[in-house]
ChimeraX commands (.cxc) that place a marker at each C-alpha (Angstrom):
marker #1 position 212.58,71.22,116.32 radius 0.5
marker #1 position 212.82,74.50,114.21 radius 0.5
marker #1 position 210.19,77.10,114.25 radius 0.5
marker #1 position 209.53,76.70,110.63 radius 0.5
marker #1 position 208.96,72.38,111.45 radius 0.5
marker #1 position 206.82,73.14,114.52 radius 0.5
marker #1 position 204.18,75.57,112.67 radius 0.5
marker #1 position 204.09,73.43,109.41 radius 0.5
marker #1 position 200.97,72.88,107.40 radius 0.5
marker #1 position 198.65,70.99,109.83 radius 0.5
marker #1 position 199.50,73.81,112.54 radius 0.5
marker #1 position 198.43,76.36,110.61 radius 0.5
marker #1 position 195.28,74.74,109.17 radius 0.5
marker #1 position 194.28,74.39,112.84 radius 0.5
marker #1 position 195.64,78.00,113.86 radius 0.5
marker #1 position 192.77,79.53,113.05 radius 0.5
marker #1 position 189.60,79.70,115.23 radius 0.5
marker #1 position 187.16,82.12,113.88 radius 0.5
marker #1 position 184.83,83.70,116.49 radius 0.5
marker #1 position 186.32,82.17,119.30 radius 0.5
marker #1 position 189.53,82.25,121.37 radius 0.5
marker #1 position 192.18,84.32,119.98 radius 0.5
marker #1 position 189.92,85.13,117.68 radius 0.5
marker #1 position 186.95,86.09,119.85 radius 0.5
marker #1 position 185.82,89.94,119.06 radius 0.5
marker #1 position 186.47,90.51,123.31 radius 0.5
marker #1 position 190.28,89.55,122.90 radius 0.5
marker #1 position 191.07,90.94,119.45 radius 0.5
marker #1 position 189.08,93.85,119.48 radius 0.5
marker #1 position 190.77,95.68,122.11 radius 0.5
marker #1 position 194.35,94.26,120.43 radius 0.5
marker #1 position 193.62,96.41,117.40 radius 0.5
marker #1 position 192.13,99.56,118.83 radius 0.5
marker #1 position 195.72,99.53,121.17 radius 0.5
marker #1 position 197.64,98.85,118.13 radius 0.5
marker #1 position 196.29,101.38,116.08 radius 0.5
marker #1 position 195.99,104.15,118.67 radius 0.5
marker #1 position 199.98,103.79,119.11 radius 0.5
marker #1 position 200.89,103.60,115.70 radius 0.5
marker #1 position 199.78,107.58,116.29 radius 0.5
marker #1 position 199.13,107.49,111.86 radius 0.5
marker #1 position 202.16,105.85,110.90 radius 0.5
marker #1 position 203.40,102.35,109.57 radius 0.5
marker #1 position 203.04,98.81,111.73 radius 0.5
marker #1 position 205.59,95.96,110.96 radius 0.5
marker #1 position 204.38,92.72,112.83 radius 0.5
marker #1 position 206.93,90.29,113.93 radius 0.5
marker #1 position 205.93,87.05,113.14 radius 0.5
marker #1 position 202.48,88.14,112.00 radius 0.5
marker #1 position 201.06,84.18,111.33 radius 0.5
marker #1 position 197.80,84.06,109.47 radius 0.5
marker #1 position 197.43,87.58,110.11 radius 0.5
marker #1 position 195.21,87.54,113.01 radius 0.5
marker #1 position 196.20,91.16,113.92 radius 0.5
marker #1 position 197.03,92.45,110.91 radius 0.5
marker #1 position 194.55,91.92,109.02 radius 0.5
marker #1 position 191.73,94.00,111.03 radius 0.5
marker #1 position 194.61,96.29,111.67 radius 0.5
marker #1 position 195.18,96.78,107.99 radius 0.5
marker #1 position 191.20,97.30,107.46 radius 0.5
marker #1 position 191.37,99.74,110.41 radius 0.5
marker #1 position 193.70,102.29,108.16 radius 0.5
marker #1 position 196.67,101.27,109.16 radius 0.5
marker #1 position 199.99,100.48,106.73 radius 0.5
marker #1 position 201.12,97.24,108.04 radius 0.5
marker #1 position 204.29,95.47,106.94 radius 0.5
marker #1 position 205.15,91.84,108.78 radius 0.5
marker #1 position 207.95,89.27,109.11 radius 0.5
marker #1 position 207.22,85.81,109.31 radius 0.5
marker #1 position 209.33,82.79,109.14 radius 0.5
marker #1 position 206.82,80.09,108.44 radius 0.5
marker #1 position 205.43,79.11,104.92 radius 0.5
marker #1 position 202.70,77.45,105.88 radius 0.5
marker #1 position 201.32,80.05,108.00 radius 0.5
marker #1 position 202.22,82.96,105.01 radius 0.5
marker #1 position 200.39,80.91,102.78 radius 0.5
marker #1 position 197.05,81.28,105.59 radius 0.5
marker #1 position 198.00,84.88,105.58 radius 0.5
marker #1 position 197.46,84.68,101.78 radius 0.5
marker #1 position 194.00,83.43,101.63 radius 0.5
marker #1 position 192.88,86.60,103.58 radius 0.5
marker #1 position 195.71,89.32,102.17 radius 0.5
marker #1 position 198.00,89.87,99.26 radius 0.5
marker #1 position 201.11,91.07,98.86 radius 0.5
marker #1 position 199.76,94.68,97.81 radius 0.5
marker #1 position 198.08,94.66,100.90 radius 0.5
marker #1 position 199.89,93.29,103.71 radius 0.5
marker #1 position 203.54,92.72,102.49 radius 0.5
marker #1 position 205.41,90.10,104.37 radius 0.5
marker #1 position 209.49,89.65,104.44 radius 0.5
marker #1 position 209.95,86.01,104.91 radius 0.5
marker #1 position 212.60,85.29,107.94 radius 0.5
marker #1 position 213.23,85.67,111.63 radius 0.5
marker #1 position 211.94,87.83,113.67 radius 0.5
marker #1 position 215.81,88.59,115.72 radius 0.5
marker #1 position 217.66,89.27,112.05 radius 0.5
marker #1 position 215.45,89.59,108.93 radius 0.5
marker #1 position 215.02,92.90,107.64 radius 0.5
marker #1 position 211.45,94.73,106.35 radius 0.5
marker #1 position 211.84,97.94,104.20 radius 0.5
marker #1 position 211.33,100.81,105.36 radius 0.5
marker #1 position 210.96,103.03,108.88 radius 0.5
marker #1 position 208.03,102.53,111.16 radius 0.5
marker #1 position 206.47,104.02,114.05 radius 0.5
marker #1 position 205.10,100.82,115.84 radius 0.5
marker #1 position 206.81,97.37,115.66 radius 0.5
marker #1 position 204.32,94.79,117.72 radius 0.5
marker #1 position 204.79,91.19,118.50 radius 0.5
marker #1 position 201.51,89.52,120.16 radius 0.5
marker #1 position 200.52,86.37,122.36 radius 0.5
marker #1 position 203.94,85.56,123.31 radius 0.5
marker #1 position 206.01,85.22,119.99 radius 0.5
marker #1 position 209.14,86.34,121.74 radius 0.5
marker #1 position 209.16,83.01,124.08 radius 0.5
marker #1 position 209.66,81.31,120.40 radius 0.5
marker #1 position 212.93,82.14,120.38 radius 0.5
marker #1 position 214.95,79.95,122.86 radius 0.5
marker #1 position 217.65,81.60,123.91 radius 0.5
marker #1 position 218.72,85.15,125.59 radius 0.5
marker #1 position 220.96,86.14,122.83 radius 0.5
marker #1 position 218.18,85.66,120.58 radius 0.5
marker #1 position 215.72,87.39,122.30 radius 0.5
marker #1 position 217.87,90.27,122.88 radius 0.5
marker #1 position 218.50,90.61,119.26 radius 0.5
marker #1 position 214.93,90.55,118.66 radius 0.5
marker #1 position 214.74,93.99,120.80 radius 0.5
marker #1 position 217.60,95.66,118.67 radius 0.5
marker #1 position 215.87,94.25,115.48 radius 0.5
marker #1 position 212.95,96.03,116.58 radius 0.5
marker #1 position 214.82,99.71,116.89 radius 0.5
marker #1 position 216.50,99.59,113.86 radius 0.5
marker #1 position 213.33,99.44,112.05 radius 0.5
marker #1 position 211.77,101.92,114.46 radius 0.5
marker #1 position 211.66,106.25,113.45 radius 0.5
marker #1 position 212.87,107.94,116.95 radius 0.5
marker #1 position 210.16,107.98,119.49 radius 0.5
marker #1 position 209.13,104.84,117.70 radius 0.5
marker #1 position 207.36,102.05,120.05 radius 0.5
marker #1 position 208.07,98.26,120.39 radius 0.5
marker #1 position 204.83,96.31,121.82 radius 0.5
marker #1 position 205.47,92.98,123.18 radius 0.5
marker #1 position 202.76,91.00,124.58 radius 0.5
marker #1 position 203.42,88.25,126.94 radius 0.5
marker #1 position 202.53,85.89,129.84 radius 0.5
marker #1 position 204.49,86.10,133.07 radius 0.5
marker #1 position 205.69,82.43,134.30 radius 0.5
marker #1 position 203.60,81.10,136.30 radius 0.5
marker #1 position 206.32,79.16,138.37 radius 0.5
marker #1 position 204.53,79.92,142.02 radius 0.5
marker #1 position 202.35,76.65,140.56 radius 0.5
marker #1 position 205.31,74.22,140.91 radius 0.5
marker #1 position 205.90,73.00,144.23 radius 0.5
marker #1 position 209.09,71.26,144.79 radius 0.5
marker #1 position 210.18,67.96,142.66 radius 0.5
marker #1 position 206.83,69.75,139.84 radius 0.5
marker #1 position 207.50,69.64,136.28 radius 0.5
marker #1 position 204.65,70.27,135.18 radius 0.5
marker #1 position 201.38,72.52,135.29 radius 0.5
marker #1 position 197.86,71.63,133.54 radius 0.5
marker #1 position 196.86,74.81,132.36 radius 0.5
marker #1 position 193.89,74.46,129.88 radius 0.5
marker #1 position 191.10,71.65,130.40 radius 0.5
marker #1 position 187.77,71.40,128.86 radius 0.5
marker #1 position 186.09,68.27,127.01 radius 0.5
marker #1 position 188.03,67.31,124.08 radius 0.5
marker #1 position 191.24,69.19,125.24 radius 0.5
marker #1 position 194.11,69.41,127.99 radius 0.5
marker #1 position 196.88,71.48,127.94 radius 0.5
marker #1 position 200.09,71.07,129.84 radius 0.5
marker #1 position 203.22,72.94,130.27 radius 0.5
marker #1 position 206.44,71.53,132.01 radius 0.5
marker #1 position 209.10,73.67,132.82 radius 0.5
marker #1 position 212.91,73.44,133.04 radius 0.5
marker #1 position 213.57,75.88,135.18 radius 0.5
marker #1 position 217.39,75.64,135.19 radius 0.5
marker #1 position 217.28,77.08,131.38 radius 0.5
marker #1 position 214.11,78.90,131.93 radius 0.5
marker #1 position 212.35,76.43,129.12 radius 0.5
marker #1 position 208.87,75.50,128.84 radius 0.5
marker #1 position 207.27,73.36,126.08 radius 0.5
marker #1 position 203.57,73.28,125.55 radius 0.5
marker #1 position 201.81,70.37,125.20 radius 0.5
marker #1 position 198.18,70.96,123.45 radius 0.5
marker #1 position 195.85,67.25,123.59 radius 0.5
marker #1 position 193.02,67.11,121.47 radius 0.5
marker #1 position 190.98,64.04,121.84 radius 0.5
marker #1 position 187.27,62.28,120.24 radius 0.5
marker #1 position 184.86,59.91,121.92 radius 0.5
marker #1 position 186.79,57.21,119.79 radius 0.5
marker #1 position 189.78,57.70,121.68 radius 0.5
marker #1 position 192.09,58.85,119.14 radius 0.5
marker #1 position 193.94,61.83,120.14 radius 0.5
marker #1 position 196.50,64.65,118.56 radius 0.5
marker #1 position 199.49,66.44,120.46 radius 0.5
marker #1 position 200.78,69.14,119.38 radius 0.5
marker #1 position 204.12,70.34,121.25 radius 0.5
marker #1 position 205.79,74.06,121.22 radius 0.5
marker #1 position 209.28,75.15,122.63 radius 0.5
marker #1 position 209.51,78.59,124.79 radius 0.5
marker #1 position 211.67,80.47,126.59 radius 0.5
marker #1 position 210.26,82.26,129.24 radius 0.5
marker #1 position 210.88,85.28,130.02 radius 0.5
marker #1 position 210.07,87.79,133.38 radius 0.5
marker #1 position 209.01,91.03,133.19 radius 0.5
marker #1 position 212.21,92.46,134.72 radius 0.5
marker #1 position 214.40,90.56,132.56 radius 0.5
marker #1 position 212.12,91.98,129.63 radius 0.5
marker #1 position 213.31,95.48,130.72 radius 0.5
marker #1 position 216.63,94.88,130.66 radius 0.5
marker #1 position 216.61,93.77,127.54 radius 0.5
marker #1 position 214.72,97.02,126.19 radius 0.5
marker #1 position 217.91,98.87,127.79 radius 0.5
marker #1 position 220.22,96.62,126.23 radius 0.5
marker #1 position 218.42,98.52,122.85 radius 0.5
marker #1 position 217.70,101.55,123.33 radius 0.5
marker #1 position 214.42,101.31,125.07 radius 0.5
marker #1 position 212.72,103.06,127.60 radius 0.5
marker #1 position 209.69,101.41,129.19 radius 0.5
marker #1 position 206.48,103.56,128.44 radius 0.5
marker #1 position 203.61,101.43,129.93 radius 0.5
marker #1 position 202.86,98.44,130.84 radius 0.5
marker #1 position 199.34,96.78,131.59 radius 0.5
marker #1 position 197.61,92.99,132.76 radius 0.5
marker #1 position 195.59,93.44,128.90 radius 0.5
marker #1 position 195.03,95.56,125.62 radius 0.5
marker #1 position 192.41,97.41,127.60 radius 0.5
marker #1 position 194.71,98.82,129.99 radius 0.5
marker #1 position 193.95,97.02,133.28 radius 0.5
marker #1 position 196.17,97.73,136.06 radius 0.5
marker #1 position 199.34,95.09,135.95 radius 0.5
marker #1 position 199.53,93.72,139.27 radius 0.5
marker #1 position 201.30,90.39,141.11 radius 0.5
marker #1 position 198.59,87.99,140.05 radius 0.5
marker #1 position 198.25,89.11,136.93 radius 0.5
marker #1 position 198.59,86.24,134.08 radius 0.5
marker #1 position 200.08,88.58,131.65 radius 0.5
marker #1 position 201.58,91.64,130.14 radius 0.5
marker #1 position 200.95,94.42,127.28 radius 0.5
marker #1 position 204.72,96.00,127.53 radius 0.5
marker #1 position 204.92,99.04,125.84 radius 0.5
marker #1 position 209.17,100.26,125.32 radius 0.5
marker #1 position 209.61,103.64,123.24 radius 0.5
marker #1 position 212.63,104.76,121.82 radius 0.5
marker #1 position 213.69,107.95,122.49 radius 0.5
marker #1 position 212.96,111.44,120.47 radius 0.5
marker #1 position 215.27,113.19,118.71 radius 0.5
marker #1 position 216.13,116.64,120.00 radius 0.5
marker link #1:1,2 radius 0.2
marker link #1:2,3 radius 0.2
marker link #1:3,4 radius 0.2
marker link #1:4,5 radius 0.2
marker link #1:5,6 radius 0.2
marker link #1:6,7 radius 0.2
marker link #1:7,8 radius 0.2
marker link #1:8,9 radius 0.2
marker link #1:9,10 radius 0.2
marker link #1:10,11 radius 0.2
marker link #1:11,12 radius 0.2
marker link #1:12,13 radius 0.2
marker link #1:13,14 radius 0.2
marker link #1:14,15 radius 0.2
marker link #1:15,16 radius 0.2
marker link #1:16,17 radius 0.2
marker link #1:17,18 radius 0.2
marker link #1:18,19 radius 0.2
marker link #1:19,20 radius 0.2
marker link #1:20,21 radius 0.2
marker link #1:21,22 radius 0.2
marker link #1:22,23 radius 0.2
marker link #1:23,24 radius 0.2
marker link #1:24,25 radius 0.2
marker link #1:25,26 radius 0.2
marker link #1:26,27 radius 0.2
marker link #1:27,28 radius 0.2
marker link #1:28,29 radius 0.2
marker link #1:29,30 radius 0.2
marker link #1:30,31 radius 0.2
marker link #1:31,32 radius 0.2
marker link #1:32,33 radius 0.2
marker link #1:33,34 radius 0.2
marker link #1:34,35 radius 0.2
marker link #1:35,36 radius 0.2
marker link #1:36,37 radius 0.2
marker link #1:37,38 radius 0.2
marker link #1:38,39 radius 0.2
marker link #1:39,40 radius 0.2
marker link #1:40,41 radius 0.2
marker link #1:41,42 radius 0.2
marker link #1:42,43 radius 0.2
marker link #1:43,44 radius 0.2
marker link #1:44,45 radius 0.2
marker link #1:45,46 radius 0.2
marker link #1:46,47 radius 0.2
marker link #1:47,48 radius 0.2
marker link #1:48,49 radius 0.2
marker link #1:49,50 radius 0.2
marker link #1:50,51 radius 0.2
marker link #1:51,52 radius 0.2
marker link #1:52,53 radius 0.2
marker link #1:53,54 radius 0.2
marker link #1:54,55 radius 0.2
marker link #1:55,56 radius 0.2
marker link #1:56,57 radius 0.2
marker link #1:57,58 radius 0.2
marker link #1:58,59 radius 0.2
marker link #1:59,60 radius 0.2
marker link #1:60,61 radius 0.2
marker link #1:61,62 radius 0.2
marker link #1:62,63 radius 0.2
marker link #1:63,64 radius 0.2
marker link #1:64,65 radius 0.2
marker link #1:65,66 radius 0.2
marker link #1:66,67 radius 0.2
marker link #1:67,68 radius 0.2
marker link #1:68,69 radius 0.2
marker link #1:69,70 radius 0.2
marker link #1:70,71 radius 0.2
marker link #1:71,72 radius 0.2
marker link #1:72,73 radius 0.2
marker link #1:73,74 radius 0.2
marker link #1:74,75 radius 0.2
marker link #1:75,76 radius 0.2
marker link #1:76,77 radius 0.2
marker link #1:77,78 radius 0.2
marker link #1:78,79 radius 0.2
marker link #1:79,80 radius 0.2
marker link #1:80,81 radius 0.2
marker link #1:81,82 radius 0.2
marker link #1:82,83 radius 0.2
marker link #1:83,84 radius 0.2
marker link #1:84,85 radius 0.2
marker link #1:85,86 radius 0.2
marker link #1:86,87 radius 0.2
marker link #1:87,88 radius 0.2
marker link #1:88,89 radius 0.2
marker link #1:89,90 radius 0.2
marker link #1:90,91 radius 0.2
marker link #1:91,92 radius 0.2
marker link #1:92,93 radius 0.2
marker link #1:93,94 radius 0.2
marker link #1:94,95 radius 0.2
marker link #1:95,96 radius 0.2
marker link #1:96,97 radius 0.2
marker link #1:97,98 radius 0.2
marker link #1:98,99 radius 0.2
marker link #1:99,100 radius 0.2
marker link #1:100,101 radius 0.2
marker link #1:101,102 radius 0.2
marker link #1:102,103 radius 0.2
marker link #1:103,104 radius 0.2
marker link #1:104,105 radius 0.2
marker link #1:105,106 radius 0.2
marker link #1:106,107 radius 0.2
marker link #1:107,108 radius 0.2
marker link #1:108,109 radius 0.2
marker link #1:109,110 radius 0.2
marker link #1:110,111 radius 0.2
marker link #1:111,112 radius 0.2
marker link #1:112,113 radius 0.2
marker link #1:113,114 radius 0.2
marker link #1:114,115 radius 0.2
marker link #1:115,116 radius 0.2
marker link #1:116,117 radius 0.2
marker link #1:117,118 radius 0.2
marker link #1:118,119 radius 0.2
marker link #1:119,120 radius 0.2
marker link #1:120,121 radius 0.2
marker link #1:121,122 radius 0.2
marker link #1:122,123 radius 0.2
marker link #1:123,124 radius 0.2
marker link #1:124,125 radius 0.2
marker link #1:125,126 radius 0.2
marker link #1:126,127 radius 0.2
marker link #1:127,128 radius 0.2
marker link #1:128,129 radius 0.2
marker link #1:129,130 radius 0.2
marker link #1:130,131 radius 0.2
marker link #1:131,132 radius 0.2
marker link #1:132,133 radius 0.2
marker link #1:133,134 radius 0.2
marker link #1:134,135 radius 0.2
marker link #1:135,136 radius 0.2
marker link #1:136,137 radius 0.2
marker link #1:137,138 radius 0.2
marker link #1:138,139 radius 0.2
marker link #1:139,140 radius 0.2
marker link #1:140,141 radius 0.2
marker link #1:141,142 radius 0.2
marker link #1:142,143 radius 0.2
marker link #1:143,144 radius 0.2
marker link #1:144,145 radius 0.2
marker link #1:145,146 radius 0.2
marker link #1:146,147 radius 0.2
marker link #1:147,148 radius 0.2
marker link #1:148,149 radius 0.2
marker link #1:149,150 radius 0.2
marker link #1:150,151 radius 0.2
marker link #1:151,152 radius 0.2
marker link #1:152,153 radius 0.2
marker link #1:153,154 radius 0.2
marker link #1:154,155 radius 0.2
marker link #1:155,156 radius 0.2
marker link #1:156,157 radius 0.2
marker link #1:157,158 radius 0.2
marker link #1:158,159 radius 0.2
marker link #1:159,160 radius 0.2
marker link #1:160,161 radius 0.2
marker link #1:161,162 radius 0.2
marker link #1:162,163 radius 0.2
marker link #1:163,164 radius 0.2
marker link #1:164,165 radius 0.2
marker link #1:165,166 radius 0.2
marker link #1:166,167 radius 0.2
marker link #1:167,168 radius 0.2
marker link #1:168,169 radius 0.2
marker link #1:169,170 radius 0.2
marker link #1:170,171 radius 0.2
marker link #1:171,172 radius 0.2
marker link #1:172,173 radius 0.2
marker link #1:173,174 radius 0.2
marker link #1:174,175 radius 0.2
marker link #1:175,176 radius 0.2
marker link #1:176,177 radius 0.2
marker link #1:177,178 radius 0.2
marker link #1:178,179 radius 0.2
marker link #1:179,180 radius 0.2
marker link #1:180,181 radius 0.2
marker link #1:181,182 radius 0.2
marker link #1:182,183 radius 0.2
marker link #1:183,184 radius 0.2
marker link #1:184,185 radius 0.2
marker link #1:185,186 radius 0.2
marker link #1:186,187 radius 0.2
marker link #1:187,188 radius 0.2
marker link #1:188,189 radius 0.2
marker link #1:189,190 radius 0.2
marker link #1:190,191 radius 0.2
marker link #1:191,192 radius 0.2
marker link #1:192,193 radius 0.2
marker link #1:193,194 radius 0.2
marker link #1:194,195 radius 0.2
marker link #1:195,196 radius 0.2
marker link #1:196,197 radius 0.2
marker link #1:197,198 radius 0.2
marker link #1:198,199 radius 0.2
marker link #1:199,200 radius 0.2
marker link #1:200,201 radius 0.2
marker link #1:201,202 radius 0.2
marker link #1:202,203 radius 0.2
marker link #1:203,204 radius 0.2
marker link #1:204,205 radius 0.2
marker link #1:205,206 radius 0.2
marker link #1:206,207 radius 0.2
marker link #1:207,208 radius 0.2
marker link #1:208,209 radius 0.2
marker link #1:209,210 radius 0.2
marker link #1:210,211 radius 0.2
marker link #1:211,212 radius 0.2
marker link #1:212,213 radius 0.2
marker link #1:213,214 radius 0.2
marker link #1:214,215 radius 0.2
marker link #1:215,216 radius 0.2
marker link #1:216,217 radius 0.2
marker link #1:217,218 radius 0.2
marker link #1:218,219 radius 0.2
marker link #1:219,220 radius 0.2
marker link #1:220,221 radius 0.2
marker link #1:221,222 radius 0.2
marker link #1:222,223 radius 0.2
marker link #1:223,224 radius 0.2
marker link #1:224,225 radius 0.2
marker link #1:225,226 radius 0.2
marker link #1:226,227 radius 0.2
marker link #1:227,228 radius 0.2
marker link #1:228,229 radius 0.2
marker link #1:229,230 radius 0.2
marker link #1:230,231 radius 0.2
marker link #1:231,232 radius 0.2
marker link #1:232,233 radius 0.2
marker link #1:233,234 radius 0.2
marker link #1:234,235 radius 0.2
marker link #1:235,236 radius 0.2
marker link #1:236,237 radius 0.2
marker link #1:237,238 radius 0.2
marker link #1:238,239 radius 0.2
marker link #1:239,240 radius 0.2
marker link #1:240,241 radius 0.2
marker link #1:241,242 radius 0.2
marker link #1:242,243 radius 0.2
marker link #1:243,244 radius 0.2
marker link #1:244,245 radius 0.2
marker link #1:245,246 radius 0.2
marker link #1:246,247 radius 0.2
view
């Protein structure tokens, strides 16, 4: 399935969790204060910026922020909360549509980058990011680090989310370095929903290179917006890449 099939209408209805998960003031608060704090004053352009769950307190915080999203369904979200005047929005994809203008901070958030399924396409994503970047401009990816220690041998598949009314499930193919996630939803009357989303995973190392293959140096990278230490058990990664300065 395309991108623009997978988050259609009912997706982004349901995207949306007020208060809670992505949502919850503990895991975007600290998002936005990072965010802001390296846009250093200037512009923001969010790749695939969704409903807006970023930009929108990002935009109330002071900052410009311009985003690129491929999905109608989730614009129109974006719309209900933002206009045009506000938070302008370049339909397209994130590797090859273009957003007017020069920016100091281009961000991508809870592992948008795995949406694209191949290398190539990833790595373009990286160079689409610099071109729209001023010199000493910074790319922030956000992103969780495969958790492939889980899989013992003949293992497809890991259950990684489980409370009542929901499972969540990942299975891997490791020879093309695939995942799709599998979200349940289920009632008392036994009806439940599944919704299904393709990745490419990607590890932190390989992440590098392709920063490299751009222009990028890596600046920082931590286990969370707050800035905890990034370790070997940690779940995931704030990556940080900076291009260089002009002399």
């Amino acid at each position: 399935m395309r991108q623009d099939e997978i988050w259609d209408e009912r997706a982004a209805r349901r995207y949306d969790t007020p208060g809670t998960g992505m949502f919850a003031p503990e895991v975007l608060g600290p998002a936005v204060d990072r965010l802001a704090a390296l846009a250093e004053g200037g512009r923001a352009l969010e790749f695939a910026i969704g409903t807006g769950r970023v930009a929108v307190p990002l935009a109330e915080r002071g900052v410009p922020v311009t985003g690129i999203e491929l999905s109608e369904a989730m614009l129109a979200q974006l719309r209900t909360k933002a206009d045009e005047s506000t938070i302008p929005v370049v339909a397209g994809d994130m590797a090859t549509a273009t957003a007017p203008g020069r920016y100091t901070l281009v961000y991508l958030v809870f592992n948008t980058i795995s949406n694209l399924l191949t290398q190539r396409e990833q790595v373009a994503c990286f160079r689409n990011a610099a071109r729209h970047l001023l010199p000493g401009g910074r790319f922030v990816v956000e992103l969780e680090v495969p958790e492939l220690r889980k899989l013992t041998p003949g293992q497809s598949a890991v259950v990684v989310g489980s409370r009542p009314g929901y499972i969540g499930l990942d299975t891997y193919d490791v020879l093309r370095q695939h995942l799709v996630s599998h979200h349940f939803r289920f009632d008392d009357t036994g009806t439940a929903e599944l919704f299904r989303s393709p990745h490419r995973y990607v590890w932190p190392a390989e992440l590098d290179l392709m920063g490299q293959l751009a222009g990028f140096d890596l600046e920082t990278r931590h286990a969370d917006w707050s800035g905890s230490e990034f370790g070997a058990e940690s779940p995931s990664h704030v990556s940080v890449y900076r291009l260089p300065r002009e002399n």
